[in-house]
C-alpha positions in Angstrom: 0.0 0.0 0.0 2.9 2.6 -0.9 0.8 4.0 -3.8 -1.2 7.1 -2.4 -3.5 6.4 -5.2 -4.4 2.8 -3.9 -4.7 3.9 -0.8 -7.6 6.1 -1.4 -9.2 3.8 -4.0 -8.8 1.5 -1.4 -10.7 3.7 0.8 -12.7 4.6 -1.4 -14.5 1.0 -1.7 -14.1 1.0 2.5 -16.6 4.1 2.4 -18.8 2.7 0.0 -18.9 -0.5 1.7 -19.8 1.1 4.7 -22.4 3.0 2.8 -24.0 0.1 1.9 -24.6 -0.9 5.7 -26.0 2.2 6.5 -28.0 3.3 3.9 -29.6 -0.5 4.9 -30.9 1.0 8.4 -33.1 3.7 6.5 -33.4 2.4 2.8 -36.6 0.1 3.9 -38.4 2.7 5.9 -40.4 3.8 2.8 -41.8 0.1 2.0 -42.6 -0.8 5.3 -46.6 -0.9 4.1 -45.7 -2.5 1.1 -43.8 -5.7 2.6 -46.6 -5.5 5.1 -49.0 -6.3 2.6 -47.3 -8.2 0.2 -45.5 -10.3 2.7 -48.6 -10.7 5.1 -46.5 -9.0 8.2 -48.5 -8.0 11.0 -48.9 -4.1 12.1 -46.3 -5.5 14.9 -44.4 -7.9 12.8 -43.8 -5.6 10.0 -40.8 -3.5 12.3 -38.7 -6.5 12.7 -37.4 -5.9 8.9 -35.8 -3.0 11.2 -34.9 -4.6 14.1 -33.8 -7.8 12.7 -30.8 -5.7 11.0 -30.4 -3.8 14.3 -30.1 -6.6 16.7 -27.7 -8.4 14.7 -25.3 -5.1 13.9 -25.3 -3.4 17.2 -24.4 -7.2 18.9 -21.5 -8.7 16.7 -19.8 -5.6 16.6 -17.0 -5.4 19.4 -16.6 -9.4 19.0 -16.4 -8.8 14.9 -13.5 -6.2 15.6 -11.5 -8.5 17.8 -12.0 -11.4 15.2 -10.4 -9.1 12.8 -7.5 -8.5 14.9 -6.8 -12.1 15.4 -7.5 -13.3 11.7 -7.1 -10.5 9.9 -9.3 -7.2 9.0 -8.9 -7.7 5.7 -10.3 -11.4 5.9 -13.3 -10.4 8.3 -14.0 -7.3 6.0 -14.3 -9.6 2.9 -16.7 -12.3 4.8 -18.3 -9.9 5.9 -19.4 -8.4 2.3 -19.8 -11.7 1.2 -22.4 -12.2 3.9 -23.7 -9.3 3.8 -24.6 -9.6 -0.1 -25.8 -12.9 -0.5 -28.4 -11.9 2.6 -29.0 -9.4 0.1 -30.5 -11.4 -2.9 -32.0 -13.5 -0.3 -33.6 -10.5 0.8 -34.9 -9.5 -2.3 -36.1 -12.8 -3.0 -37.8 -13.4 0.1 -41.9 -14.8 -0.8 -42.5 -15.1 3.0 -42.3 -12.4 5.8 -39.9 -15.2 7.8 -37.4 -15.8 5.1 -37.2 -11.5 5.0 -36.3 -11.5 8.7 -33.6 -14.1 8.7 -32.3 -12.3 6.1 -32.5 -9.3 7.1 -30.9 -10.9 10.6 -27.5 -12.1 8.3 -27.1 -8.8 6.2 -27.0 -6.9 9.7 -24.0 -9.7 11.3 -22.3 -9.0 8.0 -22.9 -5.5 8.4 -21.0 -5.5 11.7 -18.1 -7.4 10.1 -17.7 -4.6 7.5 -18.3 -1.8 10.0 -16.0 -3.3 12.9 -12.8 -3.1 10.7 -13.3 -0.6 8.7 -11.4 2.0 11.1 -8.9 -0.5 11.6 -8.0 -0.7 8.1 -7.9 2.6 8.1 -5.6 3.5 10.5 -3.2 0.9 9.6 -3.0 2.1 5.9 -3.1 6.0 6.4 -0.3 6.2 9.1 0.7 9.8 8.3 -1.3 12.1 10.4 -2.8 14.9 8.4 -3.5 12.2 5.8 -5.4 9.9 8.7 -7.3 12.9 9.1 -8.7 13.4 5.7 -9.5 9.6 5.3 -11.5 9.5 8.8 -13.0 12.6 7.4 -14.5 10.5 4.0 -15.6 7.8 6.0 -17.3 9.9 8.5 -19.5 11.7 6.1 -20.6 7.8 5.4 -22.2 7.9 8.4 -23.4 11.4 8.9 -25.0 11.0 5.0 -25.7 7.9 5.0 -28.9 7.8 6.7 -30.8 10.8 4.7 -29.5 9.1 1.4 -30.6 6.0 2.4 -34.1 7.4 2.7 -33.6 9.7 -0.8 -32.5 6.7 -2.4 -35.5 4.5 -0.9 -38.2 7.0 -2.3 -36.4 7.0 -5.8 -36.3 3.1 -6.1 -39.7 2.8 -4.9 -41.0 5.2 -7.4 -39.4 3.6 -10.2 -39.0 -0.1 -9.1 -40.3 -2.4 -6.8 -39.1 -3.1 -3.2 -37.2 -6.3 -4.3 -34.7 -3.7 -5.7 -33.8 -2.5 -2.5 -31.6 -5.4 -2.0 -30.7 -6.6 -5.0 -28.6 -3.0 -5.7 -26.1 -4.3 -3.1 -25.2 -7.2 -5.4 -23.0 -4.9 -7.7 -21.8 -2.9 -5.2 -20.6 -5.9 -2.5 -19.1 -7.5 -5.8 -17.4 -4.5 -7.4 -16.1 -4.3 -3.3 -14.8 -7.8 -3.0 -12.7 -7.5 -6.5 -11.0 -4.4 -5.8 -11.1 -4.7 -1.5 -8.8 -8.3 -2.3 -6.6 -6.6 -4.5 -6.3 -3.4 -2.7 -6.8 -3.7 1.0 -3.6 -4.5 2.9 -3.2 -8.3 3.4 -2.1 -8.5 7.5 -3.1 -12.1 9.2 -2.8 -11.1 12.5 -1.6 -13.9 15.4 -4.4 -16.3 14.7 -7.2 -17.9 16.9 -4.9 -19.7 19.0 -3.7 -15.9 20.5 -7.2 -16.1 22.4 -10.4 -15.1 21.9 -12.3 -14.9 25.1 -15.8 -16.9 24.2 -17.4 -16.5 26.8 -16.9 -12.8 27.1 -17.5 -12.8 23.7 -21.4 -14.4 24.3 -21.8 -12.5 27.5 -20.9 -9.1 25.1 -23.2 -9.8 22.4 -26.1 -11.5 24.6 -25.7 -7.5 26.5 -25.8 -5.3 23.7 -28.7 -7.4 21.7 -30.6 -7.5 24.8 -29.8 -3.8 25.3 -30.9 -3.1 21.2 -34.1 -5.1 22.3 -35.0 -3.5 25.4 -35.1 -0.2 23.5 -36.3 -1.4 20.4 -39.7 -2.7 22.2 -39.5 1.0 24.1 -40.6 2.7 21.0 -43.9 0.1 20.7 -44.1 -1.2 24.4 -43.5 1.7 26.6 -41.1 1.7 29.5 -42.8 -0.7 31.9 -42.8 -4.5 31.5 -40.9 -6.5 29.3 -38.9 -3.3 28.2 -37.7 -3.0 32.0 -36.8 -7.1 32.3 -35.2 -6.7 29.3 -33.0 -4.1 29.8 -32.3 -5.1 33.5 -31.2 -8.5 32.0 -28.8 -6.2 29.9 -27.5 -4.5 32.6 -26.6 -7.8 34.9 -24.8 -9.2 31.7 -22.7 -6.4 30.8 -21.6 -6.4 34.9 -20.6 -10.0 34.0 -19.0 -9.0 31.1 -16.5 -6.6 32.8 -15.9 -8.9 35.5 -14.7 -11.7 32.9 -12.4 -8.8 31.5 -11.1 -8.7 34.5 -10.2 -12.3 34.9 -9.5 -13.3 31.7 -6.0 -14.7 30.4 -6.8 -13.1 27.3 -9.5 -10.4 27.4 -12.0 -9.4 24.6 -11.5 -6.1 25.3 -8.8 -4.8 27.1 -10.3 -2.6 30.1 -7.2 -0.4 30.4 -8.0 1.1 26.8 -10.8 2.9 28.4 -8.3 4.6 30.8 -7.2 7.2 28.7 -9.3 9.9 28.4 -9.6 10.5 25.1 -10.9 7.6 23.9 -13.4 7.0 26.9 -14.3 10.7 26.1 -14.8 10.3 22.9 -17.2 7.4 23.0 -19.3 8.8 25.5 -19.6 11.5 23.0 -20.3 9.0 20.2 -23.0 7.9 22.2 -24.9 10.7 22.7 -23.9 12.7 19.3 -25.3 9.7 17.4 -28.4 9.5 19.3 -28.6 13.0 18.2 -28.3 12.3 15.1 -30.6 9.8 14.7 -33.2 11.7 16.9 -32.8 14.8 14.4 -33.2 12.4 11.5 -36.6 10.8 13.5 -38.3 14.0 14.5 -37.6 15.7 11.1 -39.1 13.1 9.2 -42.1 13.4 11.1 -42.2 17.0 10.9 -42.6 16.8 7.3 -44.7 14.1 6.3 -47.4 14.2 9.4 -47.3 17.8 10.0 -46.1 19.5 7.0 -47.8 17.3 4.6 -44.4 16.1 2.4 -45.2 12.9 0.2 -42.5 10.1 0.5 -40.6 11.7 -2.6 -40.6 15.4 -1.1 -39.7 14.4 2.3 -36.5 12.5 0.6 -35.6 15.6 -1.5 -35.7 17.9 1.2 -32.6 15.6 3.2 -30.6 17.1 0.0 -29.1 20.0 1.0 -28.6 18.6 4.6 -26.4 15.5 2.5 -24.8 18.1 0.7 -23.8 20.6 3.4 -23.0 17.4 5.6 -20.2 16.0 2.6 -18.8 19.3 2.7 -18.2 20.2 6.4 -17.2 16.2 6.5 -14.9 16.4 4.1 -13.5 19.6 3.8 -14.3 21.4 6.9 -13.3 19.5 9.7 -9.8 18.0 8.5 -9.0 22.0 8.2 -10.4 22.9 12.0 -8.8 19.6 13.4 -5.6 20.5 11.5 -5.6 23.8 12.8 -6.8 23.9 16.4 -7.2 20.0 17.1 -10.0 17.3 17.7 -12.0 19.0 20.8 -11.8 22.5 19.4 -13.4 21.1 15.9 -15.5 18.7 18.0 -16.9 21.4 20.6 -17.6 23.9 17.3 -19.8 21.4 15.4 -21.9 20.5 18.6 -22.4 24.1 19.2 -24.0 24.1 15.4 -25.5 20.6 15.8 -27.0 22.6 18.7 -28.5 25.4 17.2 -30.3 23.0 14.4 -31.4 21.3 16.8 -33.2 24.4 18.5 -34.1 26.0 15.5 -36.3 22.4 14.6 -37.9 22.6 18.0 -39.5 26.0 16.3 -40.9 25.3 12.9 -44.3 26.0 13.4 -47.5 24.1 11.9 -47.9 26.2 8.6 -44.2 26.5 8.2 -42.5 26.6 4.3 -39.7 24.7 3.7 -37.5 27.7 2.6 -38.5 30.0 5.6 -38.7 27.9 8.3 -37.0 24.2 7.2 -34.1 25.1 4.8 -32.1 26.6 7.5 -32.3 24.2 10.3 -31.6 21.1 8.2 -28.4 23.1 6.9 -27.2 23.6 10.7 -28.0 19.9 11.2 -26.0 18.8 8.8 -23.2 21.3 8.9 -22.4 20.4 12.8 -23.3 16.5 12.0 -20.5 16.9 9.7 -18.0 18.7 11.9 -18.6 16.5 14.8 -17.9 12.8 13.3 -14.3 13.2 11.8 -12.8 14.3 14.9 -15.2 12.0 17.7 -13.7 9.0 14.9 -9.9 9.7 15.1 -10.4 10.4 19.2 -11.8 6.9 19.9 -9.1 5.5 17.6 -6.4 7.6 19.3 -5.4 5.0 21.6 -5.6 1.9 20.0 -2.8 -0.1 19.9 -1.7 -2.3 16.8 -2.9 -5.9 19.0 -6.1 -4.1 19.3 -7.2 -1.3 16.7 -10.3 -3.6 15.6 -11.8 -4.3 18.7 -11.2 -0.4 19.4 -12.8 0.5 16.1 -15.6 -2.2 16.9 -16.0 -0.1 20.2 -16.5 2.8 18.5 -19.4 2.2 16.4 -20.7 0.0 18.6 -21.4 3.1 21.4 -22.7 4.7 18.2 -25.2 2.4 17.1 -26.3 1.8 20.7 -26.6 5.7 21.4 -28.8 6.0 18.3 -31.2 3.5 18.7 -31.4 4.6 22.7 -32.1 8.2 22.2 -34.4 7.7 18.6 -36.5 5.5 21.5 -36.2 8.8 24.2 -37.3 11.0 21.9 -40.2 9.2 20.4 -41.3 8.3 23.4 -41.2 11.9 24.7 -42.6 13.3 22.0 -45.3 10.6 21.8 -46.3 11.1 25.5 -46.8 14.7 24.6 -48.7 14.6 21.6 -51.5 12.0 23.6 -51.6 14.5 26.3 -52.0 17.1 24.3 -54.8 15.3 21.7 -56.4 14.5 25.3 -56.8 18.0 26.3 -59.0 18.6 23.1 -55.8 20.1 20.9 -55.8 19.6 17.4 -53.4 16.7 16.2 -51.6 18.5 13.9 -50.5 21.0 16.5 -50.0 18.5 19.4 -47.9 16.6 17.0 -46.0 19.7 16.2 -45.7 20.7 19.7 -45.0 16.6 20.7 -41.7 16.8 18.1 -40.8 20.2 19.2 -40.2 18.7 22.9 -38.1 15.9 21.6 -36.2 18.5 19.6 -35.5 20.2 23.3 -34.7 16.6 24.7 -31.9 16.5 21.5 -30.6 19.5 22.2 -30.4 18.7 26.2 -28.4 15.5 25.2 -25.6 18.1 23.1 -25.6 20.1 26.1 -23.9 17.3 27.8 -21.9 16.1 25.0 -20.6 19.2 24.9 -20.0 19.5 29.0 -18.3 15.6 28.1 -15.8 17.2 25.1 -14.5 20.5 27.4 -13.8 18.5 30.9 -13.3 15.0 29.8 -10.7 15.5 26.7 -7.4 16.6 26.3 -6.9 19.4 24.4 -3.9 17.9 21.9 -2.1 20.6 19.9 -1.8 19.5 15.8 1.4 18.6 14.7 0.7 21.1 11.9 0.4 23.9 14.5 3.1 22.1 16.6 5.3 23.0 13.6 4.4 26.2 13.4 4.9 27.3 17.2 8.5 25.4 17.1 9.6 27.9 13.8 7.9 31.0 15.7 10.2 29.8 18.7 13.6 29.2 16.6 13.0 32.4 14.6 12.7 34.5 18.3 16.2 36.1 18.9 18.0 34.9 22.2 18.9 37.9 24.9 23.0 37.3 25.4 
């Protein structure tokens, strides 16, 4: 990997890979009533499409990273495309609503696969540190896009095609990824099995966080009492058990000590909540325009455009400039404060609202301080990996993620959902409880970047660029001496 040119093609098929596993959590939320009906789902049954994928992701990730560490990133990365293809076509070729789930189960565990190494890979072929910054920088706009393409690209396919082609356009992609990944994707082995992997940590991690994805999944239909509560109690005792197995075993999943250093502890508590955020945001505005702005499907998916668009650019371009100049908390503390102000601006949009007066601007602040805040959160939580455990440290990293989103999408639409009844209780029209019902959760998000931003200021170090380092070291050369 000495060519700088097959590095970035190399990461080029990384970030489209990764694309393809995101765009996955969104792409099917426009034919939810069309499986339903073709597929004979129940009004119940018909959210497991969703949560089957969700389950599967958010629990394999952390073990998925350590796998690739012991056998090789590039080797998990490539099953994990394979997998994550073929449950694909099967997907698409699902006649029964069962056969769609257990699909939909296997793309998510390849999904993980992909997603757990993917930082890995990139660290260990980007070693040069301005030029790790750009390439966290690409991927993280994968992320921060990836969800409001996934529904743009949903409505179009729907319009034109049929649902089945919601799956079946991973088949090109996971194959044009596979051909050039194995040619281009640096070809480490790693120690081997026999170096340890802890099972049983291993089953007491993913039994935790797929109890945890549960527990809040059922939230969102269930409420907060119940089986949410057993379930997420169970969670709780398992990931106690988890951490006391790290602490006895020969050869840990996950190292404890990595979380020592306050960076990368810092940075995925951040992750956590930032993610929920963005999630939340991504909730709440849908809603806002289809059920109380009127959007069809199609104009709801064109009005993400500009957010894409503004998010690619302070992704890409944006915050490998801050970070470079001031480092990762100063770019990370100026995209909450952004991510904040969308945030508050959405609470605001009232019932009658246009889309240029009262949408437009908002959805460009989301996506502006979305796109600021990922590149830097990324290269914190990788800051201290070292080389005997980058993946399991990347796996950590979007495994916070995907377990702050679907926690905090739950929150808020249980906040806002307990508002709007109230409200439609008290004799308020449902138009405007609904408005006022998403303008509370809006609050809620903004609460939970207050504290991500109290998190970034005390909790991480402020680390000065080399870039800048440079600089100050010429300034203090160039300063005459007093003889």
């Amino acid at each position: 990997m000495n060519s700088a040119r097959a590095r970035w093609t190399a990461l080029s098929v990384l970030c489209i890979g990764t694309l393809m596993t995101v765009l996955d959590e969104t792409i099917v939320n426009v034919a939810l009533p069309v499986m339903q009906r073709e597929l004979g789902f129940t009004q119940a049954g018909v959210s497991w499409v969703i949560n089957a994928y969700l389950l599967a992701y958010g629990g394999l990730l952390i073990f998925a990273g350590r796998l690739g560490d012991l056998i090789g990133h590039r080797r998990v990365l490539l099953i994990g495309v394979s997998v994550f293809t073929v449950a694909s076509v099967s997907a698409g070729l699902s006649s029964n609503a069962t056969m769609l789930v257990i699909s939909r189960f296997a793309q998510g565990g390849g999904a993980a696969m992909i997603t757990a190494v993917t930082l890995a890979l990139i660290v260990t072929m980007f070693t040069d540190q301005r030029e790790q910054t750009r390439a966290i920088a690409f991927y993280s706009f994968t992320f921060a896009g990836g969800g409001a393409l996934g529904l743009l690209v949903g409505g179009v396919l729907m319009q034109l095609t049929s649902w089945q082609w919601l799956f079946f356009i991973n088949l090109p992609i996971g194959l044009l990824s596979l051909v050039v990944g194995w040619r281009l994707l640096p070809r480490g082995r790693g120690p081997g099995l026999t170096a340890g992997l802890d099972i049983l940590g291993a089953g007491l991690l993913v039994s935790a966080v797929s109890l945890l994805a549960y527990g809040v999944i059922t939230a969102e239909h269930l409420g907060w009492g119940g089986q949410t509560l057993v379930a997420l109690g169970v969670a709780v005792v398992l990931l106690i058990a988890f951490v006391v197995r790290q602490r006895t075993a020969r050869v840990p999943l996950l190292a404890l000590r990595i979380l020592k250093d306050r960076d990368v502890a810092g940075a995925n508590v951040v992750q956590f909540l930032v993610t929920g955020a963005l999630y939340g945001s991504f909730f709440l505005a849908t809603l806002l325009l289809q059920q109380v702005l009127g959007y069809a499907p199609m104009q709801m998916a064109l009005s993400f455009v500009p957010l894409t668009v503004v998010t690619a650019i302070a992704s890409i371009l944006l915050a490998p400039f801050v970070t470079a100049r001031f480092g990762e908390r100063i770019a990370l503390v100026l995209g909450l404060l952004v991510f904040l102000a969308g945030a508050l601006l959405l609470s605001h949009v009232p019932v009658d609202g246009g889309y240029l007066a009262d949408v437009l601007v908002p959805l460009l602040l989301l996506g502006l301080g979305i796109g600021t805040v990922l590149p830097p959160i990324m290269g914190l939580a990788m800051s201290g990996a070292a080389p005997d455990q980058v993946g399991v440290v990347s796996g950590l990293a979007n495994s916070t993620g995907m377990i702050g989103g679907a926690v905090w999408t739950a929150v808020v639409a249980s906040l806002s959902g307990a508002v709007t009844s109230t409200l439609v209780a008290a004799g308020a029209d449902e138009r405007v409880a609904l408005r006022d019902g998403l303008a509370v959760g809006a609050l809620a998000i903004a609460g939970v970047l207050g504290v991500a931003l109290v998190v970034a200021g005390v909790v991480l170090r402020r680390r000065i660029p080399e870039e800048a380092q440079g600089s100050a070291d010429r300034d203090r050369r160039d300063v005459p001496t007093a003889l």
